[in-house]
N, CA and C atoms as an extended XYZ file, in Angstrom:
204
Properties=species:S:1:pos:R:3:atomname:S:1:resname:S:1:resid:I:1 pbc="F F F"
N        47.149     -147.945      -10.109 N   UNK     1
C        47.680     -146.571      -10.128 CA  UNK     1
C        49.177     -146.496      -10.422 C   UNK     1
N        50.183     -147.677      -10.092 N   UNK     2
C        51.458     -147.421      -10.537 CA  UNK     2
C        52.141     -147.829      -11.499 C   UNK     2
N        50.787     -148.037      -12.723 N   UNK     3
C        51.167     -148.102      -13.988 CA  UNK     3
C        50.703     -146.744      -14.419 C   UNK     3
N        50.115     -145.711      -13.816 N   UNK     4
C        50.016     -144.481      -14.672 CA  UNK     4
C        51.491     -143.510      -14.296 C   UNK     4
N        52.128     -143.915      -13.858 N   UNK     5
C        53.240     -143.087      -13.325 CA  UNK     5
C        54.343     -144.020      -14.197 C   UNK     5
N        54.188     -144.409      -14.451 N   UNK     6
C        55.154     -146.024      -15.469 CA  UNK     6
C        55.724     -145.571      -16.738 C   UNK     6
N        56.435     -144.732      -17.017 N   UNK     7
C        56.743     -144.430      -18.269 CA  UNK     7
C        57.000     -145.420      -19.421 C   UNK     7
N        57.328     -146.385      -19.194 N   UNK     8
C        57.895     -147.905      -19.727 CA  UNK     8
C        56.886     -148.539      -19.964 C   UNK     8
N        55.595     -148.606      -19.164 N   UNK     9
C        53.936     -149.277      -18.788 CA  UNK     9
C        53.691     -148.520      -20.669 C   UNK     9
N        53.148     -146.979      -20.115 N   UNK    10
C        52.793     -146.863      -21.033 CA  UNK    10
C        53.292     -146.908      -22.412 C   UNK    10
N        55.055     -146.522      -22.482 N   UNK    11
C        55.069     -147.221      -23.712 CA  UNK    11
C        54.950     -148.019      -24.634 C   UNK    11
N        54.852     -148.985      -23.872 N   UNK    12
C        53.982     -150.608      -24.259 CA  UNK    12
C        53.204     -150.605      -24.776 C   UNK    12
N        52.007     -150.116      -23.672 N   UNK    13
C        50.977     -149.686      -24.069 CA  UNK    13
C        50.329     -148.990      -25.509 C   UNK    13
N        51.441     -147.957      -25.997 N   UNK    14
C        51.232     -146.984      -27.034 CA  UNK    14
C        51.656     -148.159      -28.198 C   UNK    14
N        52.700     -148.902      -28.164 N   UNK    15
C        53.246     -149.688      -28.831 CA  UNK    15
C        52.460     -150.790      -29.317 C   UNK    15
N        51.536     -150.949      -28.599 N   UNK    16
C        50.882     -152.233      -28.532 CA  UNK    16
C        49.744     -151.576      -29.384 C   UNK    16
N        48.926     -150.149      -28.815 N   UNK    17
C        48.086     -149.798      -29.341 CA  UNK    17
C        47.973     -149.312      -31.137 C   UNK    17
N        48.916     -148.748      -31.410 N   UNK    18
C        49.650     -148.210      -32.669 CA  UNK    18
C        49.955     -149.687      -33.434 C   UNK    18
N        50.464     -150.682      -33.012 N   UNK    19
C        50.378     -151.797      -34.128 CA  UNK    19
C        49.264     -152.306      -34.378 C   UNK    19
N        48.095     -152.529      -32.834 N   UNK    20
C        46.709     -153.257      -33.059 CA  UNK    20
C        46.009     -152.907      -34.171 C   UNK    20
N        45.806     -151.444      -34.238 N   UNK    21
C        45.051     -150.360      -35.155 CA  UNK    21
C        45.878     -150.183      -36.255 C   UNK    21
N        47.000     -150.233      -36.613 N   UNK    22
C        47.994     -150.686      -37.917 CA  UNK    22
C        48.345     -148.751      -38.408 C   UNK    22
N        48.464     -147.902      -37.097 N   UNK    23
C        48.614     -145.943      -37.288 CA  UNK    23
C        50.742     -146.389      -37.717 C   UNK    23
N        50.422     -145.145      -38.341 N   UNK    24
C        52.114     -145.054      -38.704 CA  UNK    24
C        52.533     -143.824      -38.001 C   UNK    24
N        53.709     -144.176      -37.000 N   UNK    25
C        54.308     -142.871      -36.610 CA  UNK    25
C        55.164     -142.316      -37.185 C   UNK    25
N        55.360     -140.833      -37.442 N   UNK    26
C        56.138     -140.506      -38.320 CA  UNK    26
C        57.589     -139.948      -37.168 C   UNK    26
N        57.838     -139.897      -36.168 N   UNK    27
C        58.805     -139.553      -35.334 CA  UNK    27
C        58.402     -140.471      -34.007 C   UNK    27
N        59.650     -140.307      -33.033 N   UNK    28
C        59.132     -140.737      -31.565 CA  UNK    28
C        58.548     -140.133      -30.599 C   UNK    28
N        57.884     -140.589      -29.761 N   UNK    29
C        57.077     -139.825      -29.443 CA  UNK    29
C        57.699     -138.743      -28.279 C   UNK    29
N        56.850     -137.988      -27.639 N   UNK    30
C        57.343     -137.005      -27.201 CA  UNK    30
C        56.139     -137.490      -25.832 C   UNK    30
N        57.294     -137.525      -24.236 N   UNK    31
C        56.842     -137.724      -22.808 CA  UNK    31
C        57.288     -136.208      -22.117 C   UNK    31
N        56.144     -136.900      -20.862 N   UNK    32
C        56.741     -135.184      -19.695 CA  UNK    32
C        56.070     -135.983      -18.835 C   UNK    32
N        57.267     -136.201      -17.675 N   UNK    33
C        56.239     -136.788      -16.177 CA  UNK    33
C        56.369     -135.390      -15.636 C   UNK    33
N        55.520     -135.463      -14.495 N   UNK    34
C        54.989     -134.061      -13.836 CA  UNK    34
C        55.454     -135.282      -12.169 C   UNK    34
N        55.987     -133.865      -11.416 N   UNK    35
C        56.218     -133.969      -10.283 CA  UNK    35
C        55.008     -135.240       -9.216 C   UNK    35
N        55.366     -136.081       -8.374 N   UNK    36
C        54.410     -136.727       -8.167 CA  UNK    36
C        53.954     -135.874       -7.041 C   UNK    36
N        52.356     -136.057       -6.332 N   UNK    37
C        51.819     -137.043       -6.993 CA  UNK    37
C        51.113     -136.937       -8.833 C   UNK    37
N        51.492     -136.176       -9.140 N   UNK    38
C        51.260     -136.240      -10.726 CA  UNK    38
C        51.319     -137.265      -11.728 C   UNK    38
N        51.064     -137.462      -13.197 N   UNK    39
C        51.119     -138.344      -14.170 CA  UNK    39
C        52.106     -138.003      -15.114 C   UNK    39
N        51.368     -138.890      -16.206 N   UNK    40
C        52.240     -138.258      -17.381 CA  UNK    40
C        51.599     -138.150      -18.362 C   UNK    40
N        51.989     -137.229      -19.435 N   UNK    41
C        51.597     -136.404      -20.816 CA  UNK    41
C        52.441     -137.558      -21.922 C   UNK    41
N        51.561     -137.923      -22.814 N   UNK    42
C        52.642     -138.689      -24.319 CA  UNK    42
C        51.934     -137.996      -25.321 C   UNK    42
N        52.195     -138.267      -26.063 N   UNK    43
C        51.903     -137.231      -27.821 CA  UNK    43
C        52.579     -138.209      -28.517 C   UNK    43
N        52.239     -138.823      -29.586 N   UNK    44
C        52.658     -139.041      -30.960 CA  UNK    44
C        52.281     -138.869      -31.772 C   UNK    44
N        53.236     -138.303      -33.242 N   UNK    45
C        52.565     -137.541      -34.448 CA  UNK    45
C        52.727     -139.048      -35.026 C   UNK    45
N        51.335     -139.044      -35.955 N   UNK    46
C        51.201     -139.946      -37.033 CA  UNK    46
C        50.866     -139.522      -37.986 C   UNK    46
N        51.066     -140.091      -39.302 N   UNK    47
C        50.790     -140.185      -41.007 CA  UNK    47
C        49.375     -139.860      -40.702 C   UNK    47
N        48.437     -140.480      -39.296 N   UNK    48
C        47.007     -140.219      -39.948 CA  UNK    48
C        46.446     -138.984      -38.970 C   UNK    48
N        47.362     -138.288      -38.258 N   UNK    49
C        47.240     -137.205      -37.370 CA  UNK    49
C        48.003     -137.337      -36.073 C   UNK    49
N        47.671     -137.645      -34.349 N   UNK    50
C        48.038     -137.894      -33.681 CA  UNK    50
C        47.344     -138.776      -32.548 C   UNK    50
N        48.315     -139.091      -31.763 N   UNK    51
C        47.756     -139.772      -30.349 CA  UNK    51
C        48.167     -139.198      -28.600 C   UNK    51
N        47.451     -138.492      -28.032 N   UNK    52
C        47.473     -137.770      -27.071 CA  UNK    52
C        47.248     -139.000      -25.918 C   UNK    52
N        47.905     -138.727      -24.962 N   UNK    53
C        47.472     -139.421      -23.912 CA  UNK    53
C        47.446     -138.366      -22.321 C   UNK    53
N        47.186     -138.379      -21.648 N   UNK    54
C        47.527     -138.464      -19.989 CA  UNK    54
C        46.542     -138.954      -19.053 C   UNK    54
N        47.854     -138.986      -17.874 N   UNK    55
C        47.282     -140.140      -16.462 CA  UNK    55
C        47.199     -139.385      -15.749 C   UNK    55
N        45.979     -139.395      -15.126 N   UNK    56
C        46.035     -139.159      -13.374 CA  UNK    56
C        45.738     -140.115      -12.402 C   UNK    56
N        47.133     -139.868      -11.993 N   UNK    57
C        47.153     -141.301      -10.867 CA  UNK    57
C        46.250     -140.742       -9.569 C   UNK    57
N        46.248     -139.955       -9.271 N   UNK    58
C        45.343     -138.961       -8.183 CA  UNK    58
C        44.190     -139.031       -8.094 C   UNK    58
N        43.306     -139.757       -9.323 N   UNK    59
C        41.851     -140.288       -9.441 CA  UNK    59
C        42.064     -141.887       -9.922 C   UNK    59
N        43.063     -142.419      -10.288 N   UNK    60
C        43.173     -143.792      -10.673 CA  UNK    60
C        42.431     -143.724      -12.383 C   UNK    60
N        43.079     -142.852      -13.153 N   UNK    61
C        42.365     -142.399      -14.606 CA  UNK    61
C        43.431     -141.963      -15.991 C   UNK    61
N        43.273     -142.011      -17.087 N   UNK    62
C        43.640     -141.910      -18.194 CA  UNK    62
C        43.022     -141.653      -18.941 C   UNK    62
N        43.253     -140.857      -19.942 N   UNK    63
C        42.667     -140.691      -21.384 CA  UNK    63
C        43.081     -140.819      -22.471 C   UNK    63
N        42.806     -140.754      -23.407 N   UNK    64
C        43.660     -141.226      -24.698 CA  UNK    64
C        42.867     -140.364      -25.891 C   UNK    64
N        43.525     -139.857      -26.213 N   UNK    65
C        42.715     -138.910      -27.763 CA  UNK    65
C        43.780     -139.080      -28.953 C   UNK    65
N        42.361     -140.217      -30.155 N   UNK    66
C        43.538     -140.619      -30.894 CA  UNK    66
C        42.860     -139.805      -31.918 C   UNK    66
N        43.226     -138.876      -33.016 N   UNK    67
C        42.755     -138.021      -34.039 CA  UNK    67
C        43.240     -139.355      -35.164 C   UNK    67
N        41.852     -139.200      -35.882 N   UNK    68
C        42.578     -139.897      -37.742 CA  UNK    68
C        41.867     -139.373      -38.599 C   UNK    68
C-alpha cells in the first residue's frame, strides 16, 4: 500500500511501462495526490493516445487505462 501513495514508485513505474511497450510521450506527465488517506491520479498524453492511472491505497488497488 505505500507504493500507491509513492509519487516517485509510480513514476518508475510509468517509465518503465512506456519504454517496455516502446508508447511515445509527447509532454510530461501530469500528477495530483489527494489528501491521505487517498491516492494518486497520473495522465500521460502520447503520439498513440494516452495513459491514465489511479491508486487506492484504501483497498490496496490500482488501475491503469492505456488508450492506443
Amino acid at each position: 500500500p505505500g507504493r500507491l501513495t509513492s509519487r516517485a514508485a509510480l513514476e518508475g513505474l510509468v517509465a518503465e511501462l512506456v519504454g517496455d511497450v516502446g508508447l511515445r510521450p509527447v509532454a510530461p506527465a501530469a500528477w495530483h495526490q489527494f489528501p491521505a488517506p487517498g491516492g494518486i491520479t497520473g495522465m500521460l498524453l502520447l503520439a498513440e493516445s494516452h495513459l491514465a492511472l489511479h491508486t487506492f491505497p484504501e483497498f490496496g488497488s490500482a488501475t491503469f487505462n492505456l488508450f492506443c
